[in-house]
C-alpha positions as CSV (number, residue, x, y, z in Angstrom):
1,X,-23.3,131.9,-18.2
2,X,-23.0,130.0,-22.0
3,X,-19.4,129.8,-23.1
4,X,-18.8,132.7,-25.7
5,X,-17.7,129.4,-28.2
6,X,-21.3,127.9,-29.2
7,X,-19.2,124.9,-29.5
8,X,-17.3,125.3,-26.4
9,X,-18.2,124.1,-22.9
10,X,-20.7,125.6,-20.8
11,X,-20.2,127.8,-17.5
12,X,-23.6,127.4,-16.1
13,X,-23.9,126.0,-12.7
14,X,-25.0,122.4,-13.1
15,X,-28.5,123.4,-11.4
16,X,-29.1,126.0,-13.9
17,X,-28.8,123.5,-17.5
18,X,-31.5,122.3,-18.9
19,X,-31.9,118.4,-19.6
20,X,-30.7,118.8,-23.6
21,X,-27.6,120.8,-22.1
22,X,-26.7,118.4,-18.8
23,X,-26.9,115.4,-22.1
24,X,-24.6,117.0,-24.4
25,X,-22.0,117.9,-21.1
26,X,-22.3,114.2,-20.6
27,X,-21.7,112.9,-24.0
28,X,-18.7,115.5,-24.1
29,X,-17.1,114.2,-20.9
30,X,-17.5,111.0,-22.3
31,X,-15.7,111.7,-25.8
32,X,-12.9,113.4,-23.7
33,X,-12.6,110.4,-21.8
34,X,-12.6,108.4,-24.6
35,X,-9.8,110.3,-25.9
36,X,-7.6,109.5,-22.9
37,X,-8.3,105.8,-22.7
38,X,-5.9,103.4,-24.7
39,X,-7.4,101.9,-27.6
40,X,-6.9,98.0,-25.4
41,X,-6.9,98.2,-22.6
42,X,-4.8,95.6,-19.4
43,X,-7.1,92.5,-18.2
44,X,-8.5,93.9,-14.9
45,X,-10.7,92.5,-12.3
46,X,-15.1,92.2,-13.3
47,X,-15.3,93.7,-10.1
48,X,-13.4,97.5,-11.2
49,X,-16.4,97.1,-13.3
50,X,-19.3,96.6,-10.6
51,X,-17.3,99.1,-8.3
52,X,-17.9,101.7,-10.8
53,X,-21.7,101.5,-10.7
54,X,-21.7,100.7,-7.1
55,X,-23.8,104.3,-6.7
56,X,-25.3,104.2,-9.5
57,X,-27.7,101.7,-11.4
58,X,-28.7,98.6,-9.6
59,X,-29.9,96.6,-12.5
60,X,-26.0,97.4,-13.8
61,X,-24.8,95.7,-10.3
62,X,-27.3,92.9,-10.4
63,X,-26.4,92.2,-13.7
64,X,-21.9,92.4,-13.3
65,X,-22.7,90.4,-10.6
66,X,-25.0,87.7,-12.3
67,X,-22.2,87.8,-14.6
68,X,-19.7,87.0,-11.8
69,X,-21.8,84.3,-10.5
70,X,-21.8,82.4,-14.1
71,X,-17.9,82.3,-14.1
72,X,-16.9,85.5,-15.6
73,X,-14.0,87.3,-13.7
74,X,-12.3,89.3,-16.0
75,X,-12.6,92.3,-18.5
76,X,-10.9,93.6,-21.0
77,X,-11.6,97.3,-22.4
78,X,-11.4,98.9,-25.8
79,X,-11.6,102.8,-26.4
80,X,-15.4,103.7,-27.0
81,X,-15.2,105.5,-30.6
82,X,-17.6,104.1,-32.8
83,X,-14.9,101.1,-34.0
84,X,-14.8,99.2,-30.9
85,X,-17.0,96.4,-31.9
86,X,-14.6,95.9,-34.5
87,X,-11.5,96.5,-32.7
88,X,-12.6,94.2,-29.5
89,X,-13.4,91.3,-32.2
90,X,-10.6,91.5,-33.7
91,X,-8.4,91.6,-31.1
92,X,-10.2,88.8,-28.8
93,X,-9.8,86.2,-31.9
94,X,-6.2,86.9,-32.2
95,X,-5.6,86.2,-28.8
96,X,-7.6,83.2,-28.7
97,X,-5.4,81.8,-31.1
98,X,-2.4,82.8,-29.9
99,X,-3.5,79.8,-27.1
100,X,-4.1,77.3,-30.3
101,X,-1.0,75.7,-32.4
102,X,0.7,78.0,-34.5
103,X,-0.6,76.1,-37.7
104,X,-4.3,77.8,-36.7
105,X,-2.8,81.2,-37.4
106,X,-1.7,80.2,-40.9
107,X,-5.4,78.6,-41.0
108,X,-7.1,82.1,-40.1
109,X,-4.8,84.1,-42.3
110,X,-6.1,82.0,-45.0
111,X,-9.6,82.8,-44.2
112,X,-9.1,86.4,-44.2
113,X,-6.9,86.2,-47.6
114,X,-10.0,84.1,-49.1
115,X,-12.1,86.7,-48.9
116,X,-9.8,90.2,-50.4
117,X,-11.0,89.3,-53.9
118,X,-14.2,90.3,-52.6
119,X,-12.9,94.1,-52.1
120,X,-11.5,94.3,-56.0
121,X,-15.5,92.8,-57.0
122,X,-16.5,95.7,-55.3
123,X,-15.0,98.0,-56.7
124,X,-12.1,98.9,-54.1
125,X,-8.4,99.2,-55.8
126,X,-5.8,96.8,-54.4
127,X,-3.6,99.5,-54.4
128,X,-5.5,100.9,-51.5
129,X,-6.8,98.1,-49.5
130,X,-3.3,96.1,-49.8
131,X,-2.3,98.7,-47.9
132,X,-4.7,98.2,-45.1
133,X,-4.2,95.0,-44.8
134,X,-0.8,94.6,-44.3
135,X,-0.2,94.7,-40.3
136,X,-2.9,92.7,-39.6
137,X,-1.6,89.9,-42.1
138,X,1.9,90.3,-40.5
139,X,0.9,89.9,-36.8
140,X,-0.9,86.7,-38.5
141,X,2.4,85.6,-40.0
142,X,4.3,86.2,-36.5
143,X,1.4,84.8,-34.7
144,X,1.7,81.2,-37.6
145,X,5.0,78.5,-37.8
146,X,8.3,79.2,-38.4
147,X,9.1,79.2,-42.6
148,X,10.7,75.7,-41.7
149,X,7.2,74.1,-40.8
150,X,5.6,75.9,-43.6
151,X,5.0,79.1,-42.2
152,X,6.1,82.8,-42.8
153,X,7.8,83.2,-40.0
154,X,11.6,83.9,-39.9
155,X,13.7,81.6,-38.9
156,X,14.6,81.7,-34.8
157,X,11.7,84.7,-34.4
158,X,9.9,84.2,-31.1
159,X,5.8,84.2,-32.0
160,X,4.1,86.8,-31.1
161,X,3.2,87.4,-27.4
162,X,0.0,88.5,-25.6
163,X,2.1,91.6,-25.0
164,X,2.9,92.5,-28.4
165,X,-0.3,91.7,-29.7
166,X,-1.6,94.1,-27.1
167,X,1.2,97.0,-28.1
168,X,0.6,96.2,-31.7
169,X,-3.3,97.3,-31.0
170,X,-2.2,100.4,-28.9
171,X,-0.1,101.7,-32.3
172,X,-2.4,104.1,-33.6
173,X,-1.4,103.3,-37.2
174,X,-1.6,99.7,-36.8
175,X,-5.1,99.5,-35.4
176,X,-6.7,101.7,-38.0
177,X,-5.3,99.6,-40.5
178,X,-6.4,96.7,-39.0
179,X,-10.4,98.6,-38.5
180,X,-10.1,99.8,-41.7
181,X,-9.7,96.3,-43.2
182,X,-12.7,94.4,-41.1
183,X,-14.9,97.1,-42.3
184,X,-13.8,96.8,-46.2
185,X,-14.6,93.0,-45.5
186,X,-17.6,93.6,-43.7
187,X,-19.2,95.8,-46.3
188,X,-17.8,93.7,-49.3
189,X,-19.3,90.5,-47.8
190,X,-22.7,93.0,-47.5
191,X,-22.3,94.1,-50.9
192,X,-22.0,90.1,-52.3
193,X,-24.2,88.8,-50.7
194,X,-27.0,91.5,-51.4
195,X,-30.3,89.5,-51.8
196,X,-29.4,87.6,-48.2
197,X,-29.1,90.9,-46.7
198,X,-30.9,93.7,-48.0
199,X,-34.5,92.6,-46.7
200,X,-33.6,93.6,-43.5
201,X,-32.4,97.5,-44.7
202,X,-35.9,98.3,-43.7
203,X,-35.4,99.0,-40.0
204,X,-33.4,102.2,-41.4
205,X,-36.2,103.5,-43.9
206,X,-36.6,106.5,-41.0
207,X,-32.8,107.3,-40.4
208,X,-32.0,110.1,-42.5
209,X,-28.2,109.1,-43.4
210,X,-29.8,106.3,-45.7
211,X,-32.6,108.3,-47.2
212,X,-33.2,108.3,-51.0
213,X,-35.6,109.4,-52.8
214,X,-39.0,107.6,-52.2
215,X,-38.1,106.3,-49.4
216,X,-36.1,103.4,-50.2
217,X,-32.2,102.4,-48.3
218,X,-29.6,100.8,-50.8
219,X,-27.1,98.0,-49.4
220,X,-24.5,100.5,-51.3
221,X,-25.4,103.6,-49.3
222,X,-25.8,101.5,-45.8
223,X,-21.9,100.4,-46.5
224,X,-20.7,103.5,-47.7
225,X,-22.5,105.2,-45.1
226,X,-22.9,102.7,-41.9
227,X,-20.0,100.3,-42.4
228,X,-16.8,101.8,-44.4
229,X,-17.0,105.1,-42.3
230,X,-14.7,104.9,-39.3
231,X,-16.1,105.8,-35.6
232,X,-19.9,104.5,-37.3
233,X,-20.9,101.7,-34.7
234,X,-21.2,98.0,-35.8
235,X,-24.8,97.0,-36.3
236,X,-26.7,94.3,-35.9
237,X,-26.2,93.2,-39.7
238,X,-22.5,94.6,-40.0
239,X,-22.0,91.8,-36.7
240,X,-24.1,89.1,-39.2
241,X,-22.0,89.8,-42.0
242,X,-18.4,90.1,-40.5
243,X,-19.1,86.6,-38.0
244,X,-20.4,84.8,-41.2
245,X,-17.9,85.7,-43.6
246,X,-15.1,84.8,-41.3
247,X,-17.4,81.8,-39.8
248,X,-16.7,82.8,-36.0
249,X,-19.0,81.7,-33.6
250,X,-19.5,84.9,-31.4
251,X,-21.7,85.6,-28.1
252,X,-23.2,89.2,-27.5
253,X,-24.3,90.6,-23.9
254,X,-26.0,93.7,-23.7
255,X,-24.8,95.7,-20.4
256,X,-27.9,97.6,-20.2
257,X,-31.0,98.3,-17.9
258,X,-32.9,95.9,-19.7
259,X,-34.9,93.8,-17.2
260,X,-35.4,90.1,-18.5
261,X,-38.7,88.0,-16.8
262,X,-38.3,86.9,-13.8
263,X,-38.5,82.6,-14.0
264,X,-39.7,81.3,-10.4
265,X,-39.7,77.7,-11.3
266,X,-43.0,77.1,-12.2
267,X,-43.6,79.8,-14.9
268,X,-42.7,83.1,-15.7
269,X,-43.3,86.5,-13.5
270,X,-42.3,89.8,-12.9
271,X,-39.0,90.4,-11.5
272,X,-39.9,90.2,-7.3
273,X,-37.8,92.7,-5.6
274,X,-38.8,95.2,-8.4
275,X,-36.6,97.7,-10.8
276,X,-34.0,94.7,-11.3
277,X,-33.2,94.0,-7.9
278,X,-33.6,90.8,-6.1
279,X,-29.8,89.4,-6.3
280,X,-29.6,87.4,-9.0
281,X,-33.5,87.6,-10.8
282,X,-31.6,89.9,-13.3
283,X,-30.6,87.9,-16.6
284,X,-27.7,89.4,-19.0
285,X,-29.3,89.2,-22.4
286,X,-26.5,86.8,-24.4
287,X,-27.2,86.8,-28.4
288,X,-25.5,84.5,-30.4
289,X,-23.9,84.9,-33.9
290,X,-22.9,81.9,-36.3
291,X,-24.3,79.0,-34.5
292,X,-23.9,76.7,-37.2
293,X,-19.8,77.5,-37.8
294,X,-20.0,76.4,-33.7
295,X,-21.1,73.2,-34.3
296,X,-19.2,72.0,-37.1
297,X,-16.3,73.1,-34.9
298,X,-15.1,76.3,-35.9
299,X,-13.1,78.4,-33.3
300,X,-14.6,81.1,-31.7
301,X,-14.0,84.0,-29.5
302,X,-12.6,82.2,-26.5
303,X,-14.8,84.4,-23.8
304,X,-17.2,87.2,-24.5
305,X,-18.1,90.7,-25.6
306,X,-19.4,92.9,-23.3
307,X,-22.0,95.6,-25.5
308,X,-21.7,98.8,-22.9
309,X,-24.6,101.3,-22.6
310,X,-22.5,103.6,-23.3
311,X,-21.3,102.4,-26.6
312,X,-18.3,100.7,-25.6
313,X,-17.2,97.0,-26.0
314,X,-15.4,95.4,-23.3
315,X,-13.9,91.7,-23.2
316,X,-14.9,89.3,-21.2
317,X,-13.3,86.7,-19.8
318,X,-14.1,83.4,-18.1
319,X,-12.2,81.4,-14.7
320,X,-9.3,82.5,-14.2
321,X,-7.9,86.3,-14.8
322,X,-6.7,86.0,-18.5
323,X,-7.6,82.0,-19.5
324,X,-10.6,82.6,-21.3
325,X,-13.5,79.5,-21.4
326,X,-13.6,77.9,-24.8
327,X,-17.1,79.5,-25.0
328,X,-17.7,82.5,-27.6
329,X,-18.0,86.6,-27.0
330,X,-19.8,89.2,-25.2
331,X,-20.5,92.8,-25.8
């Protein structure tokens, strides 16, 4: 029987739910989950990864383990609630640079404190977003040189370690500061840089949380509505606008039951075991943001962003457990 609370859990026997009711069980065992997970997670093993769809989807297998077979051995994971795009890219730069000098620290805070004055153009107070960005500026500061080789850091302070950057992202406080922030930027940068940006506002014409009258999305109601509200996934263009206003090269893979053609040698076919299998004739699809900061030798991610089905973002790592590859990101 239905649950007396219409918003409560059901008591049906699984055989009796229909398909709308077994999907919104689902998506609720999946927000509970969520709940429980810690917003980053410990490095762990790929393979905790492929063991988990060992029973299940074998174009999710084929793909971990085309993954494994191009070098990648680790994983990282972030809690899936809408802000982990922005917490797993925030989180994997930091700790790539906490493997560069000190001095690149001071050299990233510096990018991020070029671009505030784009929040007061757009209308948001200081006296609100000063607020916000205060942690993440400080675990810059500890992460930069000591005040005697120009940095902020007190004198004698150890810099920050991979462990307290990690408990600094599990502080509840901190880390919505620190979302909070990205998406200001992110939605500033939007708002700025309007004419680049707004021709491609059409692919939500049908979504009705961006619907005005006749028809027609504003770049101000996509930001209020699609990038300054927390648990609201990154898009496509909130990725574009957050990547190029920082200029970080960053790498995407989708984790999804895409199948990618099949290339034999001598031309391009359909995948020959069928449904993904074949052991390797899956492809993870890899997208690419800010190719051009790359190659006039701006750091990037060091690894990847894994993109979930599910909606979460995981980290991925290259070689060894925990040294990432100088390469870029995967979601």
């Amino acid at each position: 029987m239905q649950s007396s609370d219409p918003t409560g859990p059901t008591t049906k026997p699984l055989n009796e739910l229909t398909d709308l009711e077994r999907a919104d069980l689902a998506a609720q065992l999946r927000d509970e989950q969520s709940r429980r997970a810690p917003l980053v997670g410990q490095l762990e093993p790929l393979d905790n990864l492929r063991e988990e769809y060992s029973q299940g989807s074998s174009v999710f297998v084929d793909k971990i383990d085309r993954l494994v077979q191009d070098g990648w051995t680790g994983i990282r994971r972030t809690r899936g609630d809408g802000d982990c795009f922005y917490r797993a890219f925030i989180f994997s730069l930091l700790e790539t640079y906490l493997a560069l000098h000190p001095s690149h620290s001071t050299y990233l805070s510096d990018k991020f404190s070029s671009l505030l004055p784009l929040l007061t153009a757009c209308g948001f107070e200081p006296i609100v977003w000063e607020d916000f960005w205060e942690p993440l500026r400080d675990l810059l500061c500890k992460m930069g040189p000591e005040e005697k080789d120009g940095g902020k850091r007190k004198q004698g302070e150890a810099r920050l370690s991979r462990e307290g950057l990690l408990a600094a992202f599990n502080d509840q406080e901190t880390n919505s500061c620190i979302i909070v922030i990205l998406r200001l930027i992110t939605s500033a940068y939007l708002r700025t840089h309007e004419d680049e940006f707004s021709p491609f506002l059409f692919a939500l014409e049908d979504d009705p949380r961006f619907m005005q009258e006749g028809g027609v999305v504003s770049m101000r109601d996509f930001c209020e509505r699609g990038v300054e509200a927390v648990s609201q996934e990154a898009d496509h263009l909130a990725i574009t606008a957050l990547t190029r206003a920082l200029h970080v090269p960053l790498r995407i893979a989708y984790l999804d039951q895409s199948v990618l053609p099949y290339h034999d040698g001598g031309g391009l076919s359909s995948d020959p075991a069928g449904g993904g299998g074949g052991g390797g004739a899956v492809e993870v699809n890899f997208v690419e943001f800010e190719e051009e900061a790359a190659r006039k030798g701006e750091k990037g991610i060091e690894g990847a962003l894994l993109y979930h089905c599910i909606g979460q973002v995981i980290g991925l790592f290259r070689r060894r457990l925990g040294i990432p590859s100088p390469l870029t990101i995967s979601n």
